[in-house]
VMD Tcl script that draws the C-alpha trace (Angstrom):
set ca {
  {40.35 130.50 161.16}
  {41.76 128.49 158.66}
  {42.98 124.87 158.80}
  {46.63 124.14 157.62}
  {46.05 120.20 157.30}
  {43.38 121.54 154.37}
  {45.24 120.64 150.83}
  {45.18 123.08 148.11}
  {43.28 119.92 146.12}
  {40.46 120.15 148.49}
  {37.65 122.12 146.76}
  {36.42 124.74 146.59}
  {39.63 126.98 146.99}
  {40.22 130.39 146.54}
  {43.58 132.51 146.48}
  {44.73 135.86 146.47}
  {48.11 136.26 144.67}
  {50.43 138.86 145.78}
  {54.04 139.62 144.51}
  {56.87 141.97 145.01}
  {58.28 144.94 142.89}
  {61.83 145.51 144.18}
  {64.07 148.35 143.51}
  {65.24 147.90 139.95}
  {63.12 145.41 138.69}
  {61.48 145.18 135.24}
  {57.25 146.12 135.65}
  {57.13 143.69 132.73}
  {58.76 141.30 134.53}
  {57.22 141.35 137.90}
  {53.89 141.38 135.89}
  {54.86 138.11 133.97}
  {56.22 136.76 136.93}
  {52.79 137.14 138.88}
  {50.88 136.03 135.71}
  {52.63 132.70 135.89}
  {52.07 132.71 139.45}
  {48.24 132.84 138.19}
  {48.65 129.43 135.65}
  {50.56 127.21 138.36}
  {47.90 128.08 140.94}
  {45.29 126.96 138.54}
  {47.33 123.84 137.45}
  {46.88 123.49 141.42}
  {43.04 123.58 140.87}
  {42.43 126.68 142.73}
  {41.14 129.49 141.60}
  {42.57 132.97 141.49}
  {40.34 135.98 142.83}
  {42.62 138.87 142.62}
  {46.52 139.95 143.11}
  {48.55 142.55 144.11}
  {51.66 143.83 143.91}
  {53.50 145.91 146.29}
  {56.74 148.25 146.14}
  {59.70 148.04 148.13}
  {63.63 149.04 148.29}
  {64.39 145.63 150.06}
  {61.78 142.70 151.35}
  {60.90 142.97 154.93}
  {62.45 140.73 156.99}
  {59.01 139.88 159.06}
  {56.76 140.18 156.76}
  {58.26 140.54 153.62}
  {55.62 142.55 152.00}
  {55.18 144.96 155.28}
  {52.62 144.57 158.07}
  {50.35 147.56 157.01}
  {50.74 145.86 153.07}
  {49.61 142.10 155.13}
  {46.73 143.35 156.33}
  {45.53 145.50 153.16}
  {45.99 142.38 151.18}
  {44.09 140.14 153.80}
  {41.24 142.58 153.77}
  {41.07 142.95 149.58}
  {41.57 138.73 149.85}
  {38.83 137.97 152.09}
  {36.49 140.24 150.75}
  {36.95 138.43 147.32}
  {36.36 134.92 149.24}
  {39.90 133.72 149.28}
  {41.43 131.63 152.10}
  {45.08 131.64 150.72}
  {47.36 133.84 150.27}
  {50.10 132.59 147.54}
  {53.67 135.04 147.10}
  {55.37 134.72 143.82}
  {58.80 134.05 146.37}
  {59.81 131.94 148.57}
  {59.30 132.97 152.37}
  {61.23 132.41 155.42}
  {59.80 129.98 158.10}
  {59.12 133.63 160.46}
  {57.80 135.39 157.45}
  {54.94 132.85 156.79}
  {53.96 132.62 160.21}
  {53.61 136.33 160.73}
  {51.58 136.79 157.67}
  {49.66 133.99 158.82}
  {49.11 135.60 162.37}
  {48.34 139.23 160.32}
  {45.71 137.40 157.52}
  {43.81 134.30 159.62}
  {44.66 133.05 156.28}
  {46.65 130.11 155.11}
  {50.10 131.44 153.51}
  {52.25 129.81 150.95}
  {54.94 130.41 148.97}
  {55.98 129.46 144.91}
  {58.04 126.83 146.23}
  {55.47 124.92 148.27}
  {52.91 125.84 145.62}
  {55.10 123.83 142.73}
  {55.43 120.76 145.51}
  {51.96 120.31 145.47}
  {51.22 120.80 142.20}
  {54.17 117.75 142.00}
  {52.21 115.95 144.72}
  {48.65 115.96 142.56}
  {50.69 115.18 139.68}
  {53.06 112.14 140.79}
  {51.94 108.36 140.26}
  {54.81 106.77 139.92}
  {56.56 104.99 142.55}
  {60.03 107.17 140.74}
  {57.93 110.24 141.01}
  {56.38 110.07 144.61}
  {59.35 109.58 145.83}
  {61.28 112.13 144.55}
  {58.10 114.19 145.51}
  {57.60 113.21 149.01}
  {61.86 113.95 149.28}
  {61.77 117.22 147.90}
  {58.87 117.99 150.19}
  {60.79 117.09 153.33}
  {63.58 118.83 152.30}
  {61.13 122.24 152.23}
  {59.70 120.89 155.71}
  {62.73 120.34 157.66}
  {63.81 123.96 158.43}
  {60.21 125.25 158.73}
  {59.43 122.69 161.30}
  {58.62 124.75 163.90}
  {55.39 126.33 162.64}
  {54.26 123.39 160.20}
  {53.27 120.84 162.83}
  {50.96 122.34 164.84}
  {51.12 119.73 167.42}
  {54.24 121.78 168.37}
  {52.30 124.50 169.73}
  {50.82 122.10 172.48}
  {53.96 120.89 174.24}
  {54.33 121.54 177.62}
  {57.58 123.09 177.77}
  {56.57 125.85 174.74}
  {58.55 126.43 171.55}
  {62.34 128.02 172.07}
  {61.95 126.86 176.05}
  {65.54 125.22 176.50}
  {65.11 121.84 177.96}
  {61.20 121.77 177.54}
  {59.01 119.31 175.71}
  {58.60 121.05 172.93}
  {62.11 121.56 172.18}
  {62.69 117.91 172.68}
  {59.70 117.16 170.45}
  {60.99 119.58 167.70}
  {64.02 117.89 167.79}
  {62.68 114.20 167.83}
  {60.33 115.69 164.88}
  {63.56 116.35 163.29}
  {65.25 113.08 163.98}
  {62.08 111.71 162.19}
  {62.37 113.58 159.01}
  {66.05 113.17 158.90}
  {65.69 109.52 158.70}
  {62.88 109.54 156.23}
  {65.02 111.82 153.88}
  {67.72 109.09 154.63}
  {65.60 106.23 153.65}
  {64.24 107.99 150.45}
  {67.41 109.13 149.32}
  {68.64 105.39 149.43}
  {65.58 104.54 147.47}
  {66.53 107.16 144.49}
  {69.34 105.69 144.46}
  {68.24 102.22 143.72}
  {65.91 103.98 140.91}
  {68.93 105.74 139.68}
  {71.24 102.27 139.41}
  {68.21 100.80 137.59}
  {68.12 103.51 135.03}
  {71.45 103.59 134.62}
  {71.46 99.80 133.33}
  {68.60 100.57 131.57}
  {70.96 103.74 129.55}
  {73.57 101.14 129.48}
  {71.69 98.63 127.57}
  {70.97 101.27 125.07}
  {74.57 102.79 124.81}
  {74.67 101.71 121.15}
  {71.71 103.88 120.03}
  {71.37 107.03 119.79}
  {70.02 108.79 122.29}
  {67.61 112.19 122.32}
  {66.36 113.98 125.30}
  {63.23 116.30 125.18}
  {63.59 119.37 127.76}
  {62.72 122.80 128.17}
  {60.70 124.82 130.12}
  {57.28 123.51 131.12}
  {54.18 123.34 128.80}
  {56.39 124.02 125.66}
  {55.05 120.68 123.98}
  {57.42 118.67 124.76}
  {54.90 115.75 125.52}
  {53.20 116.38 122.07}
  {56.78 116.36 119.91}
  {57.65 113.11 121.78}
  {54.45 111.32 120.60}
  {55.30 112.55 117.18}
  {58.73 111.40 117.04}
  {57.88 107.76 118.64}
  {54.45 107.21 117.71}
  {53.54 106.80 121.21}
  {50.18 108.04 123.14}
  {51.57 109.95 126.10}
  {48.45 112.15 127.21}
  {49.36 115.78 126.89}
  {47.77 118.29 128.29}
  {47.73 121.87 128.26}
  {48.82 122.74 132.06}
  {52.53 123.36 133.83}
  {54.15 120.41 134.99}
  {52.20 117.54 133.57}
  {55.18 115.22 132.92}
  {57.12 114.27 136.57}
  {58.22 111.13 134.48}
  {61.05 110.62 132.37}
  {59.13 108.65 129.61}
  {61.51 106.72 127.11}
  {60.51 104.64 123.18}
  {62.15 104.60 120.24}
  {61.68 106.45 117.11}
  {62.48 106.77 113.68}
  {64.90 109.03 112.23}
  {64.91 108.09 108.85}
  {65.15 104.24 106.84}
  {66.90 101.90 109.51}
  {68.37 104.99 112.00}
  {66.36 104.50 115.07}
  {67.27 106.55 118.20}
  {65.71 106.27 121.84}
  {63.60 109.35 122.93}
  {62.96 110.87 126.63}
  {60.09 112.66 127.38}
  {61.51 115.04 130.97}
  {60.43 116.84 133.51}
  {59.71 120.72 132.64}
  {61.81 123.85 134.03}
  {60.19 126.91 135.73}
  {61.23 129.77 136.75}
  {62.79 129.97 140.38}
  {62.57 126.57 140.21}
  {63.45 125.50 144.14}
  {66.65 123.74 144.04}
  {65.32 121.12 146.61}
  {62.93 119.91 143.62}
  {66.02 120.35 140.96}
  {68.14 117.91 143.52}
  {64.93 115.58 144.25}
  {64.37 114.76 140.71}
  {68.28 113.99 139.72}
  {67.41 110.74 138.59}
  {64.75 112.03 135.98}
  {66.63 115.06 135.24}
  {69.86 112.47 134.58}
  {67.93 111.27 131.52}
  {68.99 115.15 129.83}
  {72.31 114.93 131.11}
  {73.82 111.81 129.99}
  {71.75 112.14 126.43}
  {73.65 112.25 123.17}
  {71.69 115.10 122.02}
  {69.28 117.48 123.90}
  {66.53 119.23 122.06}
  {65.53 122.07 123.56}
  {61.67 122.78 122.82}
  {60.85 126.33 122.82}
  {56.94 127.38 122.64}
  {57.78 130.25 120.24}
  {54.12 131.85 120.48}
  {54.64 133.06 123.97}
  {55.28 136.30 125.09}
  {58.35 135.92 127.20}
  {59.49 132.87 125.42}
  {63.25 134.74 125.79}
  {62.86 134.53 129.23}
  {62.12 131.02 129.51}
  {64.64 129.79 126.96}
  {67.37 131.59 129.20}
  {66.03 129.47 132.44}
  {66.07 126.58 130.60}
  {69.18 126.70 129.51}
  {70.62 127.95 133.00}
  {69.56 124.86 134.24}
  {70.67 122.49 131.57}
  {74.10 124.32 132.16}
  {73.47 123.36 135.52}
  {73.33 119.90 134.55}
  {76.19 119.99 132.78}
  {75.02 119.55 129.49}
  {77.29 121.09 127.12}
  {76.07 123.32 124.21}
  {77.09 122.05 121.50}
  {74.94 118.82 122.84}
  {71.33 121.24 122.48}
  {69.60 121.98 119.35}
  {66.80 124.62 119.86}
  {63.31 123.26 118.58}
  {60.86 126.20 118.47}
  {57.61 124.74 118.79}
  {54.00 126.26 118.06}
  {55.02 127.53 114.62}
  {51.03 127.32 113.96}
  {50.03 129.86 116.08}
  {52.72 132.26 114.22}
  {51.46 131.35 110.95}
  {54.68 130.50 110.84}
  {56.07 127.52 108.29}
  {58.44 124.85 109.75}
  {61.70 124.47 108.98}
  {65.63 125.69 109.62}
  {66.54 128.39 110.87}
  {70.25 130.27 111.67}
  {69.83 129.05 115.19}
  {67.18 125.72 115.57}
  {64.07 124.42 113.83}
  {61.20 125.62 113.62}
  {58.02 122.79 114.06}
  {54.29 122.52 115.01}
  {54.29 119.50 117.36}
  {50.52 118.98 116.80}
  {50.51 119.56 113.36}
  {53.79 117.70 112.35}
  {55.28 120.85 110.10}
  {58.73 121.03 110.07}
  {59.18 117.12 111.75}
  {61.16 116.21 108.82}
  {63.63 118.96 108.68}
  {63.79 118.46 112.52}
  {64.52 114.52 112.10}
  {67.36 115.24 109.59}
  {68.73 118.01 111.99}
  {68.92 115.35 114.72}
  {70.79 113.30 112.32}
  {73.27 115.68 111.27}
  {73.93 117.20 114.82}
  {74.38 113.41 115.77}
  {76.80 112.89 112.86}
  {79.35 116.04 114.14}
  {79.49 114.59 117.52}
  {80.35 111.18 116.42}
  {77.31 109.50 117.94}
  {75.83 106.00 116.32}
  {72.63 107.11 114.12}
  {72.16 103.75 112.41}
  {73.01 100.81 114.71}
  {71.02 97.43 114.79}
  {68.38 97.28 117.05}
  {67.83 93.95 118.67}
  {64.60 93.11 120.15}
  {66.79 91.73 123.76}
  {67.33 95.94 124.05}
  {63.70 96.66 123.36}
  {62.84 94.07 126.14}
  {65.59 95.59 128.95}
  {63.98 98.85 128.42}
  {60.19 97.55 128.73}
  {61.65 95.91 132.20}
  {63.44 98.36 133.06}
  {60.36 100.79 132.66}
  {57.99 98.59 134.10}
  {60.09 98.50 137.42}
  {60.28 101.95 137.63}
  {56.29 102.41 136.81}
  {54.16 100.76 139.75}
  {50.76 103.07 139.06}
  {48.73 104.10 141.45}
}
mol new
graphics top color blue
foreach p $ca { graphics top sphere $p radius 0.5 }
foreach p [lrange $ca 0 end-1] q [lrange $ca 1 end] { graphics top cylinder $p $q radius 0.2 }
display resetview
């Protein structure tokens, strides 16, 4: 039987993916889907054994895949050596403990999948909290089958007026408070970066975003000069990362380095990281990196967008920046609807540069404003507050 306190990042783990073709659904799609399903497990340092995919009008309420699919999937997983099973969807708090019950295997969902991917990745104090939030936020209405001391009470689980109702509830009370507390504490973060934007509301200012592991890490250290590791995996940035670049002879603008979009991204993480994600809404100008060489990069220009329209960040505020022009054989430079670059090569930085420039120029933003060293020094304090490494 397999332990729940066991974390995904304690090797050796194995998982067997399994997702679910509905009525109507693209093939393509659902294959994609499952394929990136495949990376964000392996950004979670697990590896991935085999998958499956199973038919269906509607998802099962109990099971969502079906009770005869369950326990066709446990058999193919456990003969392949995995001990979790990981759906590309998110699952109801009844779902994952029948499949659980089915299996004698450990049973997550996409959602809970990203949070510890997040929870591996965070080392700020900014980013574990907004971690450790958005994690509560998933626990709170799953209570009942995540604490497994539950299952010892007395009184039994649903027994009204027994210990383990009270404890449930009292578990409850706990998390409620917590939530409490770190929401207070985002908002302290969220005060300090917003007199950290206001000490910079002369300059120009240029948010990276788009969907994650489109080089957005890589075009920042080209456009500031900085040495932000970047590395080829979803979700390495959790931190809103901010320095100055050049834009051409005395036009400086401030760049920030965000937090990447995915698909189905749960909205308890999208809410949890409001005080990165404010960084791309309050920006002059948004550019909107695009990793051109992938297959579905339609697809994942469309979420990224969705969510920046989420945000509230107005069109006319994003330029498109399609990135990876390299592996296109593809030469940087304008096109009808962006700029085309290579991020590791530097083609097409120059067109991209006087793009920012011009974009800036319609919307009446400052391109070429002094830039005092007393601003420099309010935005190293204000980033060393928010750093605190581990």
């Amino acid at each position: 039987m397999y332990n729940r306190d066991e974390s995904l990042s304690d090797p050796p783990r194995k998982a067997f993916l399994l997702g679910l073709h509905l009525k109507g659904d693209s093939a393509i799609e659902v294959e994609e889907h499952l394929a990136e399903l495949a990376e964000l497990t392996t950004s979670a340092g697990v590896e991935v054994v085999g998958h499956d995919i199973q038919r269906r009008p509607t998802p099962h309420p109990a099971t969502f895949i079906g009770s005869g699919k369950a326990e066709a999937a446990a058999a193919a997983a456990k003969e392949l050596g995995a001990d979790v099973l990981i759906f590309d969807d998110d699952l109801t708090a009844s779902q994952v403990k029948n499949l659980e019950k089915i299996a004698e295997l450990q049973v997550m969902d996409r959602s809970s999948l990203i949070l510890e991917i997040f929870n591996q990745r965070a080392r700020t104090r900014e980013a574990r909290t907004q971690v450790e939030l958005a994690q509560l936020r998933y626990t709170l209405p799953r209570l009942t089958r995540m604490w497994k001391h539950l299952s010892r009470q007395g009184g039994g689980i649903g027994v009204r007026g027994g210990e383990g109702e009270k404890q449930i509830e009292a578990d409850r009370r706990i998390l409620r408070q917590r939530i409490g507390r770190l929401e207070r504490d985002l908002q302290k973060i969220e005060k300090t970066r917003a007199v950290q934007r206001h000490s910079r509301r002369d300059v120009l200012s240029v948010a990276l975003a788009g969907y994650t592991n489109a080089g957005k890490t890589t075009l920042f250290n080209q456009l500031t000069k900085a040495d932000e590791k970047a590395k080829n995996q979803l979700f390495a940035t959790l931190d809103a990362r901010l320095r100055k670049g050049a834009l051409g002879p005395g036009r400086i603008a401030v760049f920030a380095d965000t937090v990447g979009f995915i698909r189905k991204l749960p909205h308890h993480l999208v809410s949890s990281f409001r005080s990165t994600l404010e960084e791309a809404t309050a920006a002059d100008l948004v550019l909107h990196v695009i990793d051109r060489s992938h297959p579905a990069w339609e697809d994942q220009a469309a979420v990224a967008e969705e969510v920046l329209a989420d945000l509230g960040v107005e069109a006319e505020r994003i330029l498109r920046v399609y990135n990876k022009a390299d592996r296109l054989h593809q030469e940087g430079g304008p096109s009808a609807d962006g700029i085309w670059i290579s991020a590791l090569s530097g083609d097409g930085l120059d067109d991209l540069r006087d793009a920012i420039l011009h974009r800036a120029e319609a919307l009446g933003q400052p391109v070429d404003p002094p830039w005092p060293e007393a601003v420099q020094q309010r935005i190293d304090a204000a980033e060393a507050a928010l750093a605190e490494d581990l």
